[in-house]
N, C-alpha and C positions, 0 to 999 in steps of 0.2 A: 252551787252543787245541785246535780238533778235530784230525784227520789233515793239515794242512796244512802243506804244505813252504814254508816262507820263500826266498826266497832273493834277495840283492843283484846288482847289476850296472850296467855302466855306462848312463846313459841311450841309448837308441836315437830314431832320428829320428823313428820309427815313434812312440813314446809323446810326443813333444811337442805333438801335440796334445790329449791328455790330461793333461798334465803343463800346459799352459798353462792348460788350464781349470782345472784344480785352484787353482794358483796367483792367478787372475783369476776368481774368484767366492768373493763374500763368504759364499753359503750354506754351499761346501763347503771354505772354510779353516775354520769354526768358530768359536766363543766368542772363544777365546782367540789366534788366531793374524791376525786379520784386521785390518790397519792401514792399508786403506784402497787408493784407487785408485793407482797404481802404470805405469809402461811395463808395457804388456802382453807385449811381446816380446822382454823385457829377457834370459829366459834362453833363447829363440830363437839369441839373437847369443852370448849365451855358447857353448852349443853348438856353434856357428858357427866359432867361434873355436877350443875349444880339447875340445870334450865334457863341458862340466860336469866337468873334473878340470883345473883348474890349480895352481900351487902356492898359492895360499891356500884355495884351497875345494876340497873332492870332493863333489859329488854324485850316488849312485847310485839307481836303479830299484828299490822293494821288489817283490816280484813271487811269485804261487803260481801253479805251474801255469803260469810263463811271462805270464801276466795283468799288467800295471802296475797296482797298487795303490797307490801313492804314491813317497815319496823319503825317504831320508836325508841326513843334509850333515853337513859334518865342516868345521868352520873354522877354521885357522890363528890361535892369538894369539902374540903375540911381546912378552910381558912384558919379557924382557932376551933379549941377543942370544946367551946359552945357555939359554934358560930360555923354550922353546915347548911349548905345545898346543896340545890341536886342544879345540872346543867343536862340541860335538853337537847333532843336532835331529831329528824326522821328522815327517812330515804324509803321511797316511793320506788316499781318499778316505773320504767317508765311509760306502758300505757296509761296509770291510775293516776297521771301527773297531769295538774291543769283543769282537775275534775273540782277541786274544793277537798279533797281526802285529804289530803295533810294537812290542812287547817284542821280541820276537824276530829284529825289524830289528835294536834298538839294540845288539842282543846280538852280531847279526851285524857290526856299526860297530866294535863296540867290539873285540873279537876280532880283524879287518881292520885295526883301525890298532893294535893290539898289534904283530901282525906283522909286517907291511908300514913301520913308523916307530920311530924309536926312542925315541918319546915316552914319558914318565913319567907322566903327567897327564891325563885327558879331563875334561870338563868340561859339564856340562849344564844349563838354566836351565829353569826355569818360572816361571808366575805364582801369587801364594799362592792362589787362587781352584782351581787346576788339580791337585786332589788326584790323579785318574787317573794324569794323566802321573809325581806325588811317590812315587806306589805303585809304578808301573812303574820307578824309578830306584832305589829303596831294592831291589827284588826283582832288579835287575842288580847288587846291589852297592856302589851310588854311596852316597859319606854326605852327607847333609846338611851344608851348612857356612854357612847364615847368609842372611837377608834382606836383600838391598839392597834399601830405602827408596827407593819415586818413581822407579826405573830404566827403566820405560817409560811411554811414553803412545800408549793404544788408546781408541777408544770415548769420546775428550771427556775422560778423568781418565789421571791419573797413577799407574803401579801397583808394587805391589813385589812384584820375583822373590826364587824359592828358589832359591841358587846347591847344585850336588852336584857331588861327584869322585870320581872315580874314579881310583887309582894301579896302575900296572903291578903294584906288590908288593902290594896289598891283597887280601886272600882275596877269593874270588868262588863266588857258590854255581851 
């Protein structure tokens, strides 16, 4: 990554109409993220509601230079009723992609809910197709832990993700 400063934050009102488009255009979700046509103003009302930070989900503004450059999101799973984590994600527009930014989001997520939660566990997915992203998780630290077979369906077929973790107690480079 060049000289550029990362940094997280809650969304602002100001970025939802960037943040909508991002969301609501197939070119710039990407390959792998785009699942088709959706409420467009679905996180409009989230917003709305409560900021893109309620108890099952956080999502914050990846940002250089104060710029929106995309989002990160942090989701609530509740395996047992002692036995939560959060599962991660982030979507770049796509000039900011290829720079080192989304590394350096998820670093900033992860870190953020270190702190801020008492959680043991994050969690992160991909699709095997999606090395980019398996490099960027392996380079945070996250291990590898196994294919689910057929877990989603994008694009007319059914695909299978790489699941990674990450644990509070595991080394971190």
């Amino acid at each position: 990554m060049s000289e550029e400063t990362v940094s997280l934050r809650p969304i602002a009102e100001a970025d939802l109409p960037a943040f909508s488009e991002l969301v609501n255009d197939p070119e710039a979700m990407g390959e792998f993220q785009w699942y088709g046509w959706r409420d467009p103003d679905r996180f409009r009302r989230r917003w709305a509601e409560h900021g893109l930070l309620s108890d099952e989900q956080w999502v914050f503004a990846v940002t250089v230079g104060g710029e929106f450059l995309g989002f990160v999101a942090a989701t609530r799973k509740d395996v047992r009723p002692t036995a939560r984590y959060w599962s991660i994600g982030v979507q770049l527009l796509p000039g900011a992609r290829g720079r080192g930014i989304g590394t350096e989001a998820q670093r900033l997520l992860v870190d953020y809910l270190f702190a801020h939660t008492p959680v043991m566990r994050v969690e992160a997915d991909t699709e095997t197709g999606n090395l980019a992203e398996q490099r960027v998780l392996e380079k945070l630290g996250f291990t590898r832990e196994g294919v689910h077979r057929a877990v989603t369906f994008r694009d007319g077929a059914w695909r299978d993700m790489v699941f990674y973790s990450l644990l509070r107690t595991d080394p971190r480079p």
